[in-house]
N, CA and C atoms as an extended XYZ file, in Angstrom:
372
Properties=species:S:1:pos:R:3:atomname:S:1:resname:S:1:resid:I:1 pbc="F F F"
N        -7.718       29.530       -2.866 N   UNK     1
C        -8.038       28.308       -2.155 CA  UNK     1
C        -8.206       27.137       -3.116 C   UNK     1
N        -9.143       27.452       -3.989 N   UNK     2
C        -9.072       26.170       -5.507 CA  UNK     2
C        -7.892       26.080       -6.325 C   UNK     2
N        -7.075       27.002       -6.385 N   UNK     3
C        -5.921       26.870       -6.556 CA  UNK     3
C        -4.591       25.562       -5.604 C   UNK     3
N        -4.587       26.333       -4.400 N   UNK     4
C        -4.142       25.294       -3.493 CA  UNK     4
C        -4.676       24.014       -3.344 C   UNK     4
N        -6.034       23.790       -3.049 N   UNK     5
C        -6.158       22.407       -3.090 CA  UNK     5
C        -5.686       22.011       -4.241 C   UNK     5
N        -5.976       22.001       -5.612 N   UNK     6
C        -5.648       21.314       -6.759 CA  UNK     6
C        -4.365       21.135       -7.115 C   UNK     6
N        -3.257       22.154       -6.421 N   UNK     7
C        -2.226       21.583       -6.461 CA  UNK     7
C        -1.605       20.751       -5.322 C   UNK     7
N        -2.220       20.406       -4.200 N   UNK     8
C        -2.392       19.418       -3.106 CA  UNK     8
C        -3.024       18.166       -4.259 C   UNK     8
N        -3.989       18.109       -4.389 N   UNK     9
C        -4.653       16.931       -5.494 CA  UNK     9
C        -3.473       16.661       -6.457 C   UNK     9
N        -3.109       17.187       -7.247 N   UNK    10
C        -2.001       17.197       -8.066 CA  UNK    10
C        -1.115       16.115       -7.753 C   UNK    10
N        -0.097       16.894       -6.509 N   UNK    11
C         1.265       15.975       -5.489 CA  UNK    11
C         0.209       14.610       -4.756 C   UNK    11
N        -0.683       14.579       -4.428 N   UNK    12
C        -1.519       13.402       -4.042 CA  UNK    12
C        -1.363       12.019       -4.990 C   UNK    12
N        -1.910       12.800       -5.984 N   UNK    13
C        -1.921       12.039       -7.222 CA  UNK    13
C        -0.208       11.147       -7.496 C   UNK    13
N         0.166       11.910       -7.992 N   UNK    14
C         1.914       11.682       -8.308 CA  UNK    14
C         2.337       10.619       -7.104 C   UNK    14
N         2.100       11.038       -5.720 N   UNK    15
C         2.744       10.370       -5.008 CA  UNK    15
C         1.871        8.596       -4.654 C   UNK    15
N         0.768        8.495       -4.530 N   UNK    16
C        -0.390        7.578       -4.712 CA  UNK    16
C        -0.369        6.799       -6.061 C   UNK    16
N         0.069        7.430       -7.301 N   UNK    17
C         0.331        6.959       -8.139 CA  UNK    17
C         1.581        5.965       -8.428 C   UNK    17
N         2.454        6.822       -7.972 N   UNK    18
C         3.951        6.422       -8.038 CA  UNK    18
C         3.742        4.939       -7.364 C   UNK    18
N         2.999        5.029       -6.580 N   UNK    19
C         3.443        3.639       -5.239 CA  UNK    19
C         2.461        2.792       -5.661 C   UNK    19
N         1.235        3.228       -6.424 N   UNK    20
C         0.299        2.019       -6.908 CA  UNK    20
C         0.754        1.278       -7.902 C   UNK    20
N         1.847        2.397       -8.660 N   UNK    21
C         2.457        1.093      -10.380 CA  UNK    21
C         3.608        0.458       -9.471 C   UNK    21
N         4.446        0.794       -8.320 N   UNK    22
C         5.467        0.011       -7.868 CA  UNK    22
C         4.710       -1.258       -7.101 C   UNK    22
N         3.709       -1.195       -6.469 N   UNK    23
C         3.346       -2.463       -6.049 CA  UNK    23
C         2.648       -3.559       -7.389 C   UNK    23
N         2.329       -3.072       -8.210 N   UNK    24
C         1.816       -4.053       -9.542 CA  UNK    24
C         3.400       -4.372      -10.168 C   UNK    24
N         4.012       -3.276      -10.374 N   UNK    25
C         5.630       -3.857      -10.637 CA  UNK    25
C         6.301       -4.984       -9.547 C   UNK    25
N         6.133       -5.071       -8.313 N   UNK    26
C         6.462       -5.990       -7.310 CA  UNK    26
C         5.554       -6.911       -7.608 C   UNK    26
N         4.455       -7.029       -7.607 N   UNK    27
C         3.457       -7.967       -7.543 CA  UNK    27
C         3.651       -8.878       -8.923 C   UNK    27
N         3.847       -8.466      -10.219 N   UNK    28
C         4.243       -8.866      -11.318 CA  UNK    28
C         5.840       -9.717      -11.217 C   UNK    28
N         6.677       -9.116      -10.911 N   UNK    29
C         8.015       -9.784      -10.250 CA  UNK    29
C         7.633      -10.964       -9.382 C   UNK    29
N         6.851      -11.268       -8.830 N   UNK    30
C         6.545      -12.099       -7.606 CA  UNK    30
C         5.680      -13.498       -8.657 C   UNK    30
N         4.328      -12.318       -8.622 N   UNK    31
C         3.522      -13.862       -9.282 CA  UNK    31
C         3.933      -14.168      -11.033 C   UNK    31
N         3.858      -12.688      -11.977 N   UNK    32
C         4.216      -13.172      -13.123 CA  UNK    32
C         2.719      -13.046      -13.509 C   UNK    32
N         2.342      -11.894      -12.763 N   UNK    33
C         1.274      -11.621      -13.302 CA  UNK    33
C         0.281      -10.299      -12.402 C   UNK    33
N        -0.393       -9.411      -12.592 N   UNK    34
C        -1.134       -8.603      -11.972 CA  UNK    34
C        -2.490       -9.172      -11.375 C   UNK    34
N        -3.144       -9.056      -10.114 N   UNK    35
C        -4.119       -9.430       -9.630 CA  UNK    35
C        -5.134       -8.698       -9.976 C   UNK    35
N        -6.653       -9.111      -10.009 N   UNK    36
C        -7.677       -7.667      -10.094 CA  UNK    36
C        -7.527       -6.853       -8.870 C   UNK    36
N        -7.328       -7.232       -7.656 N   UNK    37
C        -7.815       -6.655       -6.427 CA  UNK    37
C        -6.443       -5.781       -6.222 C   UNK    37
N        -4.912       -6.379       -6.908 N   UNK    38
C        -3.899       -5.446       -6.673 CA  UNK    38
C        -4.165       -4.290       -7.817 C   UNK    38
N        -4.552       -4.362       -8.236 N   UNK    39
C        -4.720       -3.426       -9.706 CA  UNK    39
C        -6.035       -2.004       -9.640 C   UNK    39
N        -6.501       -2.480       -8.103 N   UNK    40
C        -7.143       -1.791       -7.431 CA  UNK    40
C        -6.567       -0.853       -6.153 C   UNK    40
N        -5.414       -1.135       -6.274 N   UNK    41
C        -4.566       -1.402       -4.592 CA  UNK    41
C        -4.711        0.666       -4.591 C   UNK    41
N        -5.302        0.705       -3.706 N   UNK    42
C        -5.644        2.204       -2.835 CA  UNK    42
C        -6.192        3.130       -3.611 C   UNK    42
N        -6.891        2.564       -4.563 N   UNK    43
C        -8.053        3.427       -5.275 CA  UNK    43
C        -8.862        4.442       -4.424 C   UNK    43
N        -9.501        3.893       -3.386 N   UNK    44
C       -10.139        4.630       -2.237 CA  UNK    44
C        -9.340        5.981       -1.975 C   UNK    44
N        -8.098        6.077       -1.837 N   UNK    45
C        -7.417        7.614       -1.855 CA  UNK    45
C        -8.046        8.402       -2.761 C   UNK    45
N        -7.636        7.753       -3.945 N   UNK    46
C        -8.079        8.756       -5.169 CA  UNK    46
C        -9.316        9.374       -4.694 C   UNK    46
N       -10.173        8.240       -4.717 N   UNK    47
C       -11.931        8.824       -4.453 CA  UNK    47
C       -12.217        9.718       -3.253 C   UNK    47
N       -11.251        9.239       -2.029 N   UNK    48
C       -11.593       10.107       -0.970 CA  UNK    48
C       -11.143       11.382       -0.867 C   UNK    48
N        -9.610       11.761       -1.774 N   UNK    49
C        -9.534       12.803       -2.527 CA  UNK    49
C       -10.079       13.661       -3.240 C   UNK    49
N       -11.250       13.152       -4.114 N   UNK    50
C       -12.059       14.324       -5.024 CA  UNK    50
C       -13.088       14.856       -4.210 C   UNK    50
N       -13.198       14.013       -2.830 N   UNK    51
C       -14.056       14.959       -2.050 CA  UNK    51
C       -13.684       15.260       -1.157 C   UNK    51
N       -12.141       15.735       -1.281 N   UNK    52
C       -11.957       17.016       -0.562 CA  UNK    52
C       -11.645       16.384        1.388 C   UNK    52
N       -11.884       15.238        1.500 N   UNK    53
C       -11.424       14.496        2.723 CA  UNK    53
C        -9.866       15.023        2.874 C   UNK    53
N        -9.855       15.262        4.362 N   UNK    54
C        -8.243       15.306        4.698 CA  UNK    54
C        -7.555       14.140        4.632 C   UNK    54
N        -5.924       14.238        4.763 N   UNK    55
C        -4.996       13.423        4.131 CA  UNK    55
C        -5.086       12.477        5.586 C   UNK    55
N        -4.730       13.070        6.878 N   UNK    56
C        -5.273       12.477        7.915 CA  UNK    56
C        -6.226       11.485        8.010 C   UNK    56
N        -7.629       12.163        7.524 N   UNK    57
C        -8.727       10.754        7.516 CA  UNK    57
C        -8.503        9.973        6.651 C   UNK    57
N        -7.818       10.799        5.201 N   UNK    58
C        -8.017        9.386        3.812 CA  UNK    58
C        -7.312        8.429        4.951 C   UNK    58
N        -6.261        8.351        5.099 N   UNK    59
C        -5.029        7.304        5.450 CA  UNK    59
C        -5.850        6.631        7.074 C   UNK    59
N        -5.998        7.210        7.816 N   UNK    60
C        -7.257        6.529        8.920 CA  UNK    60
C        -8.124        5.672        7.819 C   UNK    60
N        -9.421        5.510        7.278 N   UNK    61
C       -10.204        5.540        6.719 CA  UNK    61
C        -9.599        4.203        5.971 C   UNK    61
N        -8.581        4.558        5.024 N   UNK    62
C        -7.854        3.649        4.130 CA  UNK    62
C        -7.713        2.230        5.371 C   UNK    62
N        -6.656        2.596        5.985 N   UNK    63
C        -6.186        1.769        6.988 CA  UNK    63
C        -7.484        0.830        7.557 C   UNK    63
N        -8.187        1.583        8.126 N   UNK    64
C        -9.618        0.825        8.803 CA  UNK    64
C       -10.143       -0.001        7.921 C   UNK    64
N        -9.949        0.115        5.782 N   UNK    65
C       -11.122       -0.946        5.193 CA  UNK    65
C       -10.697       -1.661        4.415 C   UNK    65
N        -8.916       -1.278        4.399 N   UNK    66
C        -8.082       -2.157        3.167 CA  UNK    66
C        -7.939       -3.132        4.138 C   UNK    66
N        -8.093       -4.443        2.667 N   UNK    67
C        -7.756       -6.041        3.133 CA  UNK    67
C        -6.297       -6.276        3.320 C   UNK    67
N        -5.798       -5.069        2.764 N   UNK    68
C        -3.698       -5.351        2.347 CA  UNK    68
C        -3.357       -4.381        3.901 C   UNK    68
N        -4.048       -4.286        4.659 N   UNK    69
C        -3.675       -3.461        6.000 CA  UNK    69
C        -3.988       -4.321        7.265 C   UNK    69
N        -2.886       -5.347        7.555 N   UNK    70
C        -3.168       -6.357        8.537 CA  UNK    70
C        -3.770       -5.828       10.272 C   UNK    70
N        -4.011       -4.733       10.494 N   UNK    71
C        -5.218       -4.126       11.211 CA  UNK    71
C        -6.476       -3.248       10.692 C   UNK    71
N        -6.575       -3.858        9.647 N   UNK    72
C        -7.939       -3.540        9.530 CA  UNK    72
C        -9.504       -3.926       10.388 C   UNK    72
N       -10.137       -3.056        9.609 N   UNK    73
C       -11.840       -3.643       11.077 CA  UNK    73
C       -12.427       -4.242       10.069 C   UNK    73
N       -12.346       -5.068        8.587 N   UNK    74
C       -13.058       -5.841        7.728 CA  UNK    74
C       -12.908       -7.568        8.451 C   UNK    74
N       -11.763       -7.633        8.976 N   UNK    75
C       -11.811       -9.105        9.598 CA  UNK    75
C       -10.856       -9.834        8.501 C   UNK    75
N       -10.449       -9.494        6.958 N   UNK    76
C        -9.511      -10.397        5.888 CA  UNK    76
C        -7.955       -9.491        5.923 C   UNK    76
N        -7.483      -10.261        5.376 N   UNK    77
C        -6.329      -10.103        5.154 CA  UNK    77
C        -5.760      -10.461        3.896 C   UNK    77
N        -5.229       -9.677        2.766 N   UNK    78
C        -4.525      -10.058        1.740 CA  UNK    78
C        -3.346       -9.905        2.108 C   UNK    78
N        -2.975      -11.140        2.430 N   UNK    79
C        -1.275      -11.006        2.822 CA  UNK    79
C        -0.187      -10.056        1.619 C   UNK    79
N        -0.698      -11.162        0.453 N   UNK    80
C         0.292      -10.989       -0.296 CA  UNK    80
C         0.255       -9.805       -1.003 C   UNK    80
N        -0.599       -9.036       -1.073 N   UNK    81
C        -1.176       -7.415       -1.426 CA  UNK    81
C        -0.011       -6.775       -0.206 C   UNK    81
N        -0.115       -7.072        0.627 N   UNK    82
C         0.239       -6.313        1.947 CA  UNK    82
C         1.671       -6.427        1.648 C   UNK    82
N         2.567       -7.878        1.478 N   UNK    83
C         3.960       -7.737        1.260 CA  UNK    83
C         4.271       -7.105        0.071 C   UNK    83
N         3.533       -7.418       -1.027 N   UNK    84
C         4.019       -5.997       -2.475 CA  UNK    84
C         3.875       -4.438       -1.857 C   UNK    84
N         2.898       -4.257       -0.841 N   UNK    85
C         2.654       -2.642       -0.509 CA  UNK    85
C         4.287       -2.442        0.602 C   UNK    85
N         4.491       -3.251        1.269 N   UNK    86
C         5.330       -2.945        2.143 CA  UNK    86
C         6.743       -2.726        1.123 C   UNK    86
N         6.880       -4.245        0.418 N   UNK    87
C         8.258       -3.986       -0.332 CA  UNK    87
C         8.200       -3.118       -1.274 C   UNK    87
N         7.341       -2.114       -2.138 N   UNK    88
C         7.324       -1.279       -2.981 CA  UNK    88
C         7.592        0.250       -1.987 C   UNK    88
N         6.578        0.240       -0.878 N   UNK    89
C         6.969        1.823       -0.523 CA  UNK    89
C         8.448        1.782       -0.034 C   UNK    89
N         9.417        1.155        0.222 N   UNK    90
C        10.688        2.045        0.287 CA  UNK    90
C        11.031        2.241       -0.859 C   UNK    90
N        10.582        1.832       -2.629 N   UNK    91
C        10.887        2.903       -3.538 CA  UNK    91
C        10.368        4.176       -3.841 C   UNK    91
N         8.871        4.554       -3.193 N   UNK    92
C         8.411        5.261       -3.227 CA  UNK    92
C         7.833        6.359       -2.265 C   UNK    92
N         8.435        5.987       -1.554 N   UNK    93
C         7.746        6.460       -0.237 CA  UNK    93
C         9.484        7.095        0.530 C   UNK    93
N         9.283        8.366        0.871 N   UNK    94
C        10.790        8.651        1.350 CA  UNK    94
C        10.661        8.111        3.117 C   UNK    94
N         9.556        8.371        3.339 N   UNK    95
C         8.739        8.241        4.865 CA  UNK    95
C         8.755        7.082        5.518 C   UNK    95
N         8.990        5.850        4.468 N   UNK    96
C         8.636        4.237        4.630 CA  UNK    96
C         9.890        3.641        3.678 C   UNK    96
N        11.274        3.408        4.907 N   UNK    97
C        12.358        3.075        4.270 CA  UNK    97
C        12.604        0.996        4.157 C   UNK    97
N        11.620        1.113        4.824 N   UNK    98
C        12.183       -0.845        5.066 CA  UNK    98
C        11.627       -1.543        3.631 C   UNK    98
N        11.626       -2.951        3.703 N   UNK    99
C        11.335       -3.443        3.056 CA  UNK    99
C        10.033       -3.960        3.518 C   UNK    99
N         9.472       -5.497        3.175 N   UNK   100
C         8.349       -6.288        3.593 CA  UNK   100
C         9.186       -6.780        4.795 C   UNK   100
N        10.024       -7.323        4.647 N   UNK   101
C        10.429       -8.612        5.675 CA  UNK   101
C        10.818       -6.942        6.741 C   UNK   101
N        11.422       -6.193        6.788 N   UNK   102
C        11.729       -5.298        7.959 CA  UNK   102
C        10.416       -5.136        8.930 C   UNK   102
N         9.512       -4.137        7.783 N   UNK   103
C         8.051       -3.601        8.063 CA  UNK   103
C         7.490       -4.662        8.949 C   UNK   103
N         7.523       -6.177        8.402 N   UNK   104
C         6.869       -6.969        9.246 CA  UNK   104
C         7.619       -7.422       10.366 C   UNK   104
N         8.563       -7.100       10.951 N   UNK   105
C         9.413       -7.144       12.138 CA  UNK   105
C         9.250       -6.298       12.836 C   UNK   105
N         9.287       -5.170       12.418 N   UNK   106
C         8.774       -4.185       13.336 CA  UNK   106
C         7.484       -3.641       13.671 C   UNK   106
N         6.209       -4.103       12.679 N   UNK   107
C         5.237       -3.693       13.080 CA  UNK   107
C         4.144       -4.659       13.458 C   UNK   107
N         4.713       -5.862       12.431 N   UNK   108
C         3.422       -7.068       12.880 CA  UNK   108
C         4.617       -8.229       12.827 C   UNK   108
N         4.758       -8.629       13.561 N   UNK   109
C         6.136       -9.500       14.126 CA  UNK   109
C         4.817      -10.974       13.873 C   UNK   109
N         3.346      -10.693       14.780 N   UNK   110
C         3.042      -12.173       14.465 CA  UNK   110
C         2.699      -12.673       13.068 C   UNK   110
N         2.950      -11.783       12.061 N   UNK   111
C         2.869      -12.725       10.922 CA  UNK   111
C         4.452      -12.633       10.543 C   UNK   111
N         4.974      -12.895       11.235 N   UNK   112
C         7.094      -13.081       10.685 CA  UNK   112
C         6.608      -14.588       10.155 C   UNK   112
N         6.499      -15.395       10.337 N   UNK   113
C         6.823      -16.602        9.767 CA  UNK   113
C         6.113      -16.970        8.634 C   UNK   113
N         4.690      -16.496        8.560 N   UNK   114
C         4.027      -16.479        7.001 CA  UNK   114
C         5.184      -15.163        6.174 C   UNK   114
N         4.571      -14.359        6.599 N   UNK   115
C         5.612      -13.327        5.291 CA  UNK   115
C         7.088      -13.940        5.382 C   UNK   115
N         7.600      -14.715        6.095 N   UNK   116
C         8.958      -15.223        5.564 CA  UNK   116
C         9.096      -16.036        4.422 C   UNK   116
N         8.155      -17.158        4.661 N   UNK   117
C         8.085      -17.574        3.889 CA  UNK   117
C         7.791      -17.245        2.502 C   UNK   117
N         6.655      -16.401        2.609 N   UNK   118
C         6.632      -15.715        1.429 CA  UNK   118
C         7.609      -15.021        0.537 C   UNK   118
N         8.226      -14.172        1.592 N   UNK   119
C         9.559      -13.657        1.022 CA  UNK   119
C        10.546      -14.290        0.061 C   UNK   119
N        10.528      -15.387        1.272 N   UNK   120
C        12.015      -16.476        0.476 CA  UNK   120
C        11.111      -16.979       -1.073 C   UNK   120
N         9.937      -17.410       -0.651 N   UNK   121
C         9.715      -17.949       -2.224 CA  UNK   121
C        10.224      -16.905       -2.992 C   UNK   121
N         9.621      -15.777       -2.927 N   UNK   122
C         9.145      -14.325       -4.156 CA  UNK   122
C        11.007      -14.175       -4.246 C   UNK   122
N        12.030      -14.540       -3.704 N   UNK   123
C        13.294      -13.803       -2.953 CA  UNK   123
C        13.350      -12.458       -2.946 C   UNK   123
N        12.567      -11.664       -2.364 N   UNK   124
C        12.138      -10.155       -2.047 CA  UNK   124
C        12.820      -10.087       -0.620 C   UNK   124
């Protein structure tokens, strides 16, 4: 059983990892520089990971308190956290093929005209 989880923790890691340096790699492409709060971007996995929380709740849980998750229950919004997370997971993510500008068409259509704009500046 400590066997299995730790190699569950392991692939957690790798895959959480993978997608946290691609959004600081997007985010760097964009501003030309790393944020503190992106440089933080889904730390909470990690942590809710060493205790053994299911992958189910991390990602509930995550969703409900990140500012880069435009339905969250905190009330803010980091847009621009949110368009590096969207345009990085189709490199990392086999599950999450779109880009920012797709993701936000199909899932939050009322911010299409801020993230457009955004887009066109960043040309992402």
């Amino acid at each position: 059983m400590i066997r299995e989880y730790l190699e569950h923790a392991r692939e957690f890691w790798r895959y959480n990892h993978a997608h946290r340096k691609a959004v600081l790699d997007v985010e760097r492409k964009c501003l030309g520089h790393n944020t503190l709060l992106t440089r933080i971007h889904d730390l909470d996995k990690f942590i809710m990971c060493l205790f053994c929380i299911p992958d189910e709740a991390i990602s509930r849980i995550h969703r409900m308190l990140s500012w880069h998750h435009p339905n969250n229950k905190v009330g803010w919004l980091r847009l621009d956290e949110a368009i590096f997370d969207w345009e990085s997971a189709r490199f990392t993510k086999p599950d999450k093929p779109l880009n920012a500008r797709d993701t936000c068409l199909k899932y939050y259509p009322e911010l299409k005209d801020e993230v457009m704009r955004r887009c066109d500046k960043w040309n992402i």
